[in-house]
N, C-alpha and C positions, 0 to 999 in steps of 0.2 A: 683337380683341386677345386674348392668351392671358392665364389667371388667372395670375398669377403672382403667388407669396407671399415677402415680405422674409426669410421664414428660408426661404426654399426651397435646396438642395445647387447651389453653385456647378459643382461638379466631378461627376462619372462616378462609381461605383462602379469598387471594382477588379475587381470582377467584368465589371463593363458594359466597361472597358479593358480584359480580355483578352478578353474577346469581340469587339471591337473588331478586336484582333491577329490569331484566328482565323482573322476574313473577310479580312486582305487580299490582294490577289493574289503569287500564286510568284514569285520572281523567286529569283536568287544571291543579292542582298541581305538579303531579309525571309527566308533561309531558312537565312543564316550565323548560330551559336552565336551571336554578338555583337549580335544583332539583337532575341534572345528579352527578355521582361519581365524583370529581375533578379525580382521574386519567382516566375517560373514558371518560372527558370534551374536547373536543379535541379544540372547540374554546378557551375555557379556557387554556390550554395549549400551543398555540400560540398566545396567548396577548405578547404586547412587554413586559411585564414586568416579564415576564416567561422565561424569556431569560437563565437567571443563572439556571433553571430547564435543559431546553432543551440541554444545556451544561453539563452537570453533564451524562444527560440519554445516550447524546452521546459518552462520554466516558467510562460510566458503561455498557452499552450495548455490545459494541465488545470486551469490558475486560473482562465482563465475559463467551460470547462465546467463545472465544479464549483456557481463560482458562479450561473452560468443554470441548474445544476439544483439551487437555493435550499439546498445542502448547508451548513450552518452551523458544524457539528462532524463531526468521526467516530472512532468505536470505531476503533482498528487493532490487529490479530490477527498478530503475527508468530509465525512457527516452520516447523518443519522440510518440506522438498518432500519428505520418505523416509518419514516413519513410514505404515504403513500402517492401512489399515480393519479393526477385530478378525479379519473373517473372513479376509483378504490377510494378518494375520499368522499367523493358526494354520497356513494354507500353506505360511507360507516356513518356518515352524520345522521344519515335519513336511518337509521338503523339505532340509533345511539339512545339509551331511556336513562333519566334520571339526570339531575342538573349538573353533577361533576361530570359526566358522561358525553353531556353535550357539549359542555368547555371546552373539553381534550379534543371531541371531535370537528368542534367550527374550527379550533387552531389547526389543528390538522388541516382542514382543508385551506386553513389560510397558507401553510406553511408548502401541500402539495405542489404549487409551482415552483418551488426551487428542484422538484425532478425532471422537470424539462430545461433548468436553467441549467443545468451540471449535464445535461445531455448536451446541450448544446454546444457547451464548457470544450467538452470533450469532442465535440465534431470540428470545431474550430480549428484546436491543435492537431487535430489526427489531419485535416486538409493541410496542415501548412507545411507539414513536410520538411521539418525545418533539419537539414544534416550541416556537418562543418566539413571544411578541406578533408580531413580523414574518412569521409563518411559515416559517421559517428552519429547518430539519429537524437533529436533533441525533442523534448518536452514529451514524450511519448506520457500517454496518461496514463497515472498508476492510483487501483486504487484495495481498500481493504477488501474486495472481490467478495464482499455480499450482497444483499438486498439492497432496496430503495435507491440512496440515495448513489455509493457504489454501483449498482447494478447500472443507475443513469448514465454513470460515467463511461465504464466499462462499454456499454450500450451506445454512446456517441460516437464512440473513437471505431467499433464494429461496423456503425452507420456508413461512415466514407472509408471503409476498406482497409483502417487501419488496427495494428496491432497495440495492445492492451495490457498492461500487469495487475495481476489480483495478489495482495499479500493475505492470505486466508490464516484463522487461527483456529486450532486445534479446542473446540468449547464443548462441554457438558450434554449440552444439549442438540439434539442432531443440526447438524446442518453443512451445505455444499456449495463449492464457489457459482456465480451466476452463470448462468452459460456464453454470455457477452466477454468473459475474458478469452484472451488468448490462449488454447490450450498449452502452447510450452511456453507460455508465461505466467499459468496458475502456480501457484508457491504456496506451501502451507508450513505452519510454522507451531511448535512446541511453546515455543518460549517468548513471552509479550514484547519484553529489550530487545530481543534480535530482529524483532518482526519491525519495530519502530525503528529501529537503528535503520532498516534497510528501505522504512520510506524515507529518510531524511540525507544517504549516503548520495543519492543521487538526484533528491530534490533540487529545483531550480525556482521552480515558484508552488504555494500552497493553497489550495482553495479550501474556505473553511465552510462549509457549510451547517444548519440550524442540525442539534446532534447532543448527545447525552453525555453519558460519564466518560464514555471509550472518548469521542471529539473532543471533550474538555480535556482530556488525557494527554490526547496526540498535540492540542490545538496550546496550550498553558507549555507542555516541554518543549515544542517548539519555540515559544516565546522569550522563556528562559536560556533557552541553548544562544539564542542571538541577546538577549538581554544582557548576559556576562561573557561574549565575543567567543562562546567556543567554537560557533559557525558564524558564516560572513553575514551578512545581510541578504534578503532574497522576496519578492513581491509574498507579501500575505493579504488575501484577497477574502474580506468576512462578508459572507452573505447572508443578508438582512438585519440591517441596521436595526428595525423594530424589535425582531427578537433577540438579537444580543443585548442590547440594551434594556431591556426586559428581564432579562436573567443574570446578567451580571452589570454592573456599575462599576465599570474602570473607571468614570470621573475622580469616583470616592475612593477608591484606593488610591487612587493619586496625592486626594487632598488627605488620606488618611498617615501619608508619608510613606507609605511599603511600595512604591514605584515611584518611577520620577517622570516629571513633567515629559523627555523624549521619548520613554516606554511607548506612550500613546499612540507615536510614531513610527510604531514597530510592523503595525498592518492596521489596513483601510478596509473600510466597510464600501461594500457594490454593491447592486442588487439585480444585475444581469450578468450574463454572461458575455457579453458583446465588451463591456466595460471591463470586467476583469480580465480578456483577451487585452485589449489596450493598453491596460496598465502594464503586463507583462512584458508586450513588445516593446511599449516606450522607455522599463528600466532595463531591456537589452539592446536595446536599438535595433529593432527585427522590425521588421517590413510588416507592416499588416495584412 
């Protein structure tokens, strides 16, 4: 008699069913499109109409890596893929012809140490190791796993030995996460909302740093999402006063009546990393 146990798996794995498929013999039949697993159909899975599948997968996907790799919270680091490394900007200045040219490139180089501030950002939290009674690992830095500014983050938390997430996105034009992530925490992602949903599912505190259309993107829906309470409250940490205030004028949208006097209160401008570590621990009461 074989042992057999009452909770034992009625059914195959889906793995053990394509394997199944694998073996069996060539025919026309078993080798027409119509024949394949609908989940190993892959044209079948990008038909337009597959669309609310493909949304689901990409959500369930990096939710449940996440959660098998006991990730509980995470720091997320947005800002710009351009600014460069102090020494890349001293370059492009000394490099740079023509008066709009040299503009771009002094700010640039004024803007270049926010890559060591978001490094730092990230060595902070990677050193404090901060887990709960579950083990449940907290403020783990996540960030959009590209260049610059990303790449500093991802690159801090590598620096003291710890693990990293890059939410990467699928664009036009070539490109690949930094090597500074964690490889089974690189994620890439189809679709812009999922990609964003999944920095903010597990957000705990948000570092903004100096950054274009994508940051004002991430940086305004996150505002919004707390502005009308559909998430709690949570540190929002704006690096460099100078150049936010430079490019946008919350004063005036205040006084213009399209926010309110608290909005303002919604995140605080720092201009290190030392200081935006502090602020985090003091609105969770964590140990510095």
């Amino acid at each position: 008699m074989t042992d057999t146990k009452i909770n034992d798996r009625r059914f195959y794995k889906a793995q053990q069913e394509a394997d199944f498929a694998e073996q069996q013999l060539s025919t026309p039949q078993t080798q027409s499109k119509s024949y394949r697993l609908a989940f190993q159909d892959t044209d079948f899975l990008l038909r337009e109409d597959l669309r609310p599948v493909r949304f689901q997968l990409e959500l369930l996907k990096t939710e449940m890596l996440l959660d098998e790799a006991n990730i509980g919270s995470m720091l997320v680091i947005y800002g710009s893929a351009r600014i460069p490394e102090p020494e890349a900007a001293d370059a492009m200045a000394a490099a740079a012809e023509g008066e709009r040219a040299k503009i771009i490139a002094e700010r640039m180089k004024e803007k270049s140490r926010f890559y060591a501030e978001a490094r730092h950002l990230a060595q902070l939290a990677g050193k404090a190791n901060v887990t709960d009674e579950e083990g449940r690992r907290h403020f783990v830095v996540c960030s959009g796993g590209g260049p610059s500014i990303m790449e500093a983050a991802n690159r801090g938390a590598h620096d003291v030995g710890a693990e990293s997430v890059g939410l990467n996105i699928v664009l036009p034009h070539e490109q690949a996460p930094n090597l500074f992530v964690t490889p089974r925490l690189s994620f890439q992602f189809h679709y812009f909302a999922l990609r964003k949903m999944h920095f903010l599912l597990r957000a705990r505190a948000v570092a903004v740093f100096p950054g274009g259309f994508g940051t004002f993107d991430e940086f305004f829906e996150l505002l919004t999402l707390i502005q009308t309470g559909k998430i709690k409250k949570m540190p929002i940490l704006l690096f460099g006063r100078e150049f936010w205030n430079r490019v946008v004028n919350f004063e005036e949208l205040m006084l213009e009546g399209v926010i309110s006097p608290p909005d303002l209160e919604l995140f605080q401008f720092v201009e290190t990393a030392d200081e935006a570590w502090n602020a985090i621990c003091d609105f969770y009461k964590v140990s510095h």
